[in-house]
ZAKOLDREN-799951 format. One record per residue (C-alpha): x, y, z; residue number from 1; residue in one letter. Coordinates in pm, whole numbers, plus 50000, padded with zeros to 5 digits. Example, Ala and Ser with C-alpha at 12.3 -4.5 7.8 and 13.67 -1.06 7.14 Angstrom:
REM residues 2
REC, 51230, 49550, 50780, 1, a
REC, 51367, 49894, 50714, 2, s
This chain:
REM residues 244
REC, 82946, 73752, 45826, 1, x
REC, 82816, 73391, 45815, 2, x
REC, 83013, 73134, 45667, 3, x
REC, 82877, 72886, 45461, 4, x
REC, 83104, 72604, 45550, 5, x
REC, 83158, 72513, 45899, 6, x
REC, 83412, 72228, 46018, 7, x
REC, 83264, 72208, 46386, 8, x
REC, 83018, 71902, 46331, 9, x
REC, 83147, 71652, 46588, 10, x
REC, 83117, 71387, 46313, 11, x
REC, 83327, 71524, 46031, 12, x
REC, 83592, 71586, 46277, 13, x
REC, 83617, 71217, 46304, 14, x
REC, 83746, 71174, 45937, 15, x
REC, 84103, 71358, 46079, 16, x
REC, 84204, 70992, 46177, 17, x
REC, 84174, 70890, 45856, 18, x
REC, 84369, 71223, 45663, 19, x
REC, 84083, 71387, 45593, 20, x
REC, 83932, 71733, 45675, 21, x
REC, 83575, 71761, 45635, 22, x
REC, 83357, 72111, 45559, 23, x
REC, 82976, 72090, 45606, 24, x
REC, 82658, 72330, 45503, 25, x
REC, 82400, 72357, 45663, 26, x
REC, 82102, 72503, 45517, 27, x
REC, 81755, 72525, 45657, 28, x
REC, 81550, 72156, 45565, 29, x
REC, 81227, 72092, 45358, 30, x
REC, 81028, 72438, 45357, 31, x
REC, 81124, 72557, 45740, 32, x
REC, 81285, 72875, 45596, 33, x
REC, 80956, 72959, 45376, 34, x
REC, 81193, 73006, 45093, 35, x
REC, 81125, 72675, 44850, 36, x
REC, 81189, 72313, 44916, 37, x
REC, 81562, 72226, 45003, 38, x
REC, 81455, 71846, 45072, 39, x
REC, 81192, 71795, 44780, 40, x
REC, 81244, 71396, 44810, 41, x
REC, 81227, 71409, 45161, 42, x
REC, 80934, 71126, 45339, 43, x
REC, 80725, 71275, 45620, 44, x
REC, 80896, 71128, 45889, 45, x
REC, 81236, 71209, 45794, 46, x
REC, 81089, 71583, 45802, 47, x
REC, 80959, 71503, 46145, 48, x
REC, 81268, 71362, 46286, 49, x
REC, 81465, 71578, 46098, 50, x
REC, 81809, 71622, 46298, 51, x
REC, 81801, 71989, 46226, 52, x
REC, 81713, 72085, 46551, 53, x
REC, 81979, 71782, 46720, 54, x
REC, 82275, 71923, 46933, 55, x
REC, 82311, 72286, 46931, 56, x
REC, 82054, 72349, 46657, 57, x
REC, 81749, 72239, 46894, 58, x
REC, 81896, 72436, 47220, 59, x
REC, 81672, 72751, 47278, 60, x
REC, 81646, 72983, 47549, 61, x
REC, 81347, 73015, 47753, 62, x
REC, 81025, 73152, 47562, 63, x
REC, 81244, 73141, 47232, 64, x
REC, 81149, 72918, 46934, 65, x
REC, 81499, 73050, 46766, 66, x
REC, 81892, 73027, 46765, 67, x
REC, 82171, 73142, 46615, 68, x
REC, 82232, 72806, 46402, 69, x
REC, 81887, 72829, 46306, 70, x
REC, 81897, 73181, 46197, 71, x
REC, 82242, 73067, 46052, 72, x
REC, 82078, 72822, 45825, 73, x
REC, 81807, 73078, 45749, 74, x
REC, 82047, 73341, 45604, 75, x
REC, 82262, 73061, 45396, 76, x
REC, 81912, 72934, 45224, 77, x
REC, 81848, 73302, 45157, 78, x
REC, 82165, 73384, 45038, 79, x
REC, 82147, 73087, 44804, 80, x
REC, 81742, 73121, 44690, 81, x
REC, 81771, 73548, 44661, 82, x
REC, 82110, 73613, 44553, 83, x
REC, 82259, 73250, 44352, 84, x
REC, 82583, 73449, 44144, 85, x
REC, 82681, 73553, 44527, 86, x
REC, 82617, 73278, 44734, 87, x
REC, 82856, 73045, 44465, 88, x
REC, 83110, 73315, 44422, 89, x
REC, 83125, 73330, 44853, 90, x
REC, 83129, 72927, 44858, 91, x
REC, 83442, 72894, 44611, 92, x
REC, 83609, 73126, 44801, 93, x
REC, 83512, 72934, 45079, 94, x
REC, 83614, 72590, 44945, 95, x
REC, 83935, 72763, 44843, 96, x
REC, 84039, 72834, 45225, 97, x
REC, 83926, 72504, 45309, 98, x
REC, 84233, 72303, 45075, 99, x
REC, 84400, 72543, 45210, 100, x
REC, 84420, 72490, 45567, 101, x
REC, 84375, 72102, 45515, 102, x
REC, 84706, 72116, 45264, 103, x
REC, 84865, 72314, 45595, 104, x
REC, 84767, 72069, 45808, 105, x
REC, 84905, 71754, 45570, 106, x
REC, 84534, 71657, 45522, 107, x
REC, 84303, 71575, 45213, 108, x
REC, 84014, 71840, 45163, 109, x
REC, 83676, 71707, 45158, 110, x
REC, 83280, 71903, 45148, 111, x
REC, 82928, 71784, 45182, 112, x
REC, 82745, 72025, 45049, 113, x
REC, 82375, 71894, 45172, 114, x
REC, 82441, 71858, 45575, 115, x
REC, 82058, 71948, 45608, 116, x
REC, 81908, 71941, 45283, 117, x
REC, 81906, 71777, 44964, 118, x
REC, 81961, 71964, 44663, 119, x
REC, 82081, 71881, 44346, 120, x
REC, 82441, 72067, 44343, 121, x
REC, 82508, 71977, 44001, 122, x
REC, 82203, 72077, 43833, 123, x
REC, 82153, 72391, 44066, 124, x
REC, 82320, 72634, 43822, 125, x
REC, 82584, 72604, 43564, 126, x
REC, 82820, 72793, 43822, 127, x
REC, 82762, 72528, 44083, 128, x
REC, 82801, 72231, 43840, 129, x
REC, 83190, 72438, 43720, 130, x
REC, 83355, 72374, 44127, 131, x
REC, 83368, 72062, 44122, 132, x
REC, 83574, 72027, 43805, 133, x
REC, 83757, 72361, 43960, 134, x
REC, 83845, 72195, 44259, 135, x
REC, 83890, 71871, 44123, 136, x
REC, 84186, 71772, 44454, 137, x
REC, 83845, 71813, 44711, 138, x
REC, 83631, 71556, 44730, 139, x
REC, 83281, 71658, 44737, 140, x
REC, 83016, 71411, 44878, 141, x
REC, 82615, 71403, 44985, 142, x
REC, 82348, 71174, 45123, 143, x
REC, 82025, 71165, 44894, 144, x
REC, 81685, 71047, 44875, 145, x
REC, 81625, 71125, 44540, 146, x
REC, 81630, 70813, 44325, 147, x
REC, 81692, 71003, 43996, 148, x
REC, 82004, 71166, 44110, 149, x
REC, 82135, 70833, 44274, 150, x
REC, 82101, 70632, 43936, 151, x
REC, 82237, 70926, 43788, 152, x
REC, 82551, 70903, 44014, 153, x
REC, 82562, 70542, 43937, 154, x
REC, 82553, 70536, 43549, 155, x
REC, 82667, 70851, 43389, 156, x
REC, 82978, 70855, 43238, 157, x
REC, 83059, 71196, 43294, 158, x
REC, 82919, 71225, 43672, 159, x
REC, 83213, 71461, 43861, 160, x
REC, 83448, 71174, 43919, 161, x
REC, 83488, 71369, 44259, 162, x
REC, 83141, 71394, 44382, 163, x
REC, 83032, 71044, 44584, 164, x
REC, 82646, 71013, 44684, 165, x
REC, 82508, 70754, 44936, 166, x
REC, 82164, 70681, 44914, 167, x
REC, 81900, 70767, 45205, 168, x
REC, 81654, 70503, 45316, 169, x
REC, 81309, 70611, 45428, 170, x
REC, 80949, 70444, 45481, 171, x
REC, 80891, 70504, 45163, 172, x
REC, 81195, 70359, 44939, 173, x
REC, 81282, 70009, 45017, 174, x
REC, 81281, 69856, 44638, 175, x
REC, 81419, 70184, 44535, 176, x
REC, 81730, 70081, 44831, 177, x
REC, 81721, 69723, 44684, 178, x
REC, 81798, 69840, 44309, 179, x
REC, 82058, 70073, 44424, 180, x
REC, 82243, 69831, 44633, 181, x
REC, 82195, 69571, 44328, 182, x
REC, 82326, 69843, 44058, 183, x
REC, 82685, 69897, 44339, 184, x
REC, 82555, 70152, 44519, 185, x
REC, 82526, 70213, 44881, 186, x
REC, 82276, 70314, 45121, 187, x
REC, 82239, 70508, 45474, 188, x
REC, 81982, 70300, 45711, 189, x
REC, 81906, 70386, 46029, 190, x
REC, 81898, 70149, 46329, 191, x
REC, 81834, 70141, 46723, 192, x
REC, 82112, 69870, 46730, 193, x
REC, 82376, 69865, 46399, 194, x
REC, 82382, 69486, 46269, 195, x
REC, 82691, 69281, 46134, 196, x
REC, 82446, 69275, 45796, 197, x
REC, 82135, 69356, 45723, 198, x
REC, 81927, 69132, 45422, 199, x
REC, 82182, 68961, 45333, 200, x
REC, 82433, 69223, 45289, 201, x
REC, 82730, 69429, 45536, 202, x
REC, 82684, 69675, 45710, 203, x
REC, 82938, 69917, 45759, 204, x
REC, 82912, 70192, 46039, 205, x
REC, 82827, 70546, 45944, 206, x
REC, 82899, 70663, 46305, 207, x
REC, 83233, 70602, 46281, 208, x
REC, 83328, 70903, 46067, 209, x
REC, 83097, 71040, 45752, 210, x
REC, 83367, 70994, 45505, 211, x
REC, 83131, 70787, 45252, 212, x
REC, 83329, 70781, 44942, 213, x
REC, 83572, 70519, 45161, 214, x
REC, 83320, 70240, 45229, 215, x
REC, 83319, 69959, 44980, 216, x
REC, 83090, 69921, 44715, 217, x
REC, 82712, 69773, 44762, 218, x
REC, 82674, 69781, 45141, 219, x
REC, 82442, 69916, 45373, 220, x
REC, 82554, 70189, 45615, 221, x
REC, 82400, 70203, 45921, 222, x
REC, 82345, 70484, 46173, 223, x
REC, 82239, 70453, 46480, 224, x
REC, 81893, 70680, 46610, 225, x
REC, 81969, 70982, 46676, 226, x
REC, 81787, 71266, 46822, 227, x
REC, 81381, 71262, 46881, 228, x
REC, 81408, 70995, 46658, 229, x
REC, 81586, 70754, 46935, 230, x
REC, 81296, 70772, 47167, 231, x
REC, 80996, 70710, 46925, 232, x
REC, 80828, 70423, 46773, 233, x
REC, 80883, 70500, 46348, 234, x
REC, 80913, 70280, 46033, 235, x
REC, 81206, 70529, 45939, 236, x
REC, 81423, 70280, 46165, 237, x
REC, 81519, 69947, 45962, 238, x
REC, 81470, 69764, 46281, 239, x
REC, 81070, 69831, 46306, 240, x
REC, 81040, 69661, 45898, 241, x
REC, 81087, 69261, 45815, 242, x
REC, 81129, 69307, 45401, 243, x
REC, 81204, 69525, 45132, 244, x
């Protein structure tokens, strides 16, 4: 059976230096399953440098437009979209053997739910909304680019005190990154070449691990190009804009 969580990404693995374990879902992005929008906030050119199909993901044999992470992905969108009840009973189990083995290894427990899409955890059902008070000793955390759920994060009172979202710049959203950095929050850029700060503000690195609920308050973090992304010419990258 496919598991929902997987603990192989080479960049959660970094956040063991720091005492924490990271899990990581990966569903199919946008509408590439056929099965409904996972990424409904999503500009086009994150969908066309999408790092779905990065690393092992974008590694086909000859004549073959498929993989097994892809079909992977596939069957954990489906599982979620066709059978909901299931797919959250399978992920608390899931998230159970994950504090597990990070309590055996002397480690904090930590999830991000959205590796490759964006959905609205909270909101999804009332089931999905219940884990994180359930599991209140993990910390859960996401990237967004949905504006409504980041103000959300940043001014309701009774937001999962263990759920941490960082913000997702695009094209499309510069004054939208502006009022979230002004309001405490923080937001994901990417760059060919990570600055010291960027307009006026730090920059902390988001290569170093993905552990977002540790950076500071306010502050850009900043990724370096990864992918298809790395080799083309797009306004996606902060370095290719002057302004917000």
């Amino acid at each position: 059976m496919t598991s929902l969580l997987t603990t192989s990404n080479p960049k959660t693995q970094k956040g063991v230096k720091y005492g924490w374990l990271s899990a990581i879902m990966h569903l199919s992005p946008s509408t590439s399953a056929g099965l409904g929008n996972m990424c409904p906030d999503a500009s086009p050119e994150c969908i066309r440098f999408c790092l779905n199909k990065a690393g092992r993901g974008g590694i086909f044999k000859k004549g073959e437009k498929t993989n097994a992470v892809q079909e992977a992905r596939k069957w954990r969108t489906s599982h979620f979209v066709s059978s909901p009840a299931e797919f959250f009973w399978d992920l608390d189990n899931e998230i159970s053997r994950h504090a597990n083995k990070a309590s055996k290894l002397g480690l904090n427990a930590c999830v991000r739910l959205n590796g490759t899409s964006d959905i609205d955890w909270i909101k999804a059902t009332a089931f999905a909304g219940s884990l994180f008070g359930k599991w209140s000793g993990v910390q859960f955390y996401d990237y967004t680019k949905s504006f409504p759920r980041m103000v959300d994060f940043l001014t309701e009172k009774n937001y999962p005190s263990n759920y941490h979202l960082t913000f997702s710049r695009s094209e499309l959203n510069d004054a939208e990154c502006d009022t979230v950095l002004r309001h405490g929050g923080n937001v994901a850029v990417v760059f060919d070449t990570v600055p010291d700060t960027f307009r006026g503000r730090p920059v902390v690195s988001g290569d170093d691990s993905d552990l977002r609920f540790l950076d500071s308050k306010g502050v850009w973090v900043g990724l370096t190009a990864k992918g298809k992304l790395r080799q083309n010419a797009s306004t996606f990258k902060a370095d290719a804009v002057t302004s917000c």
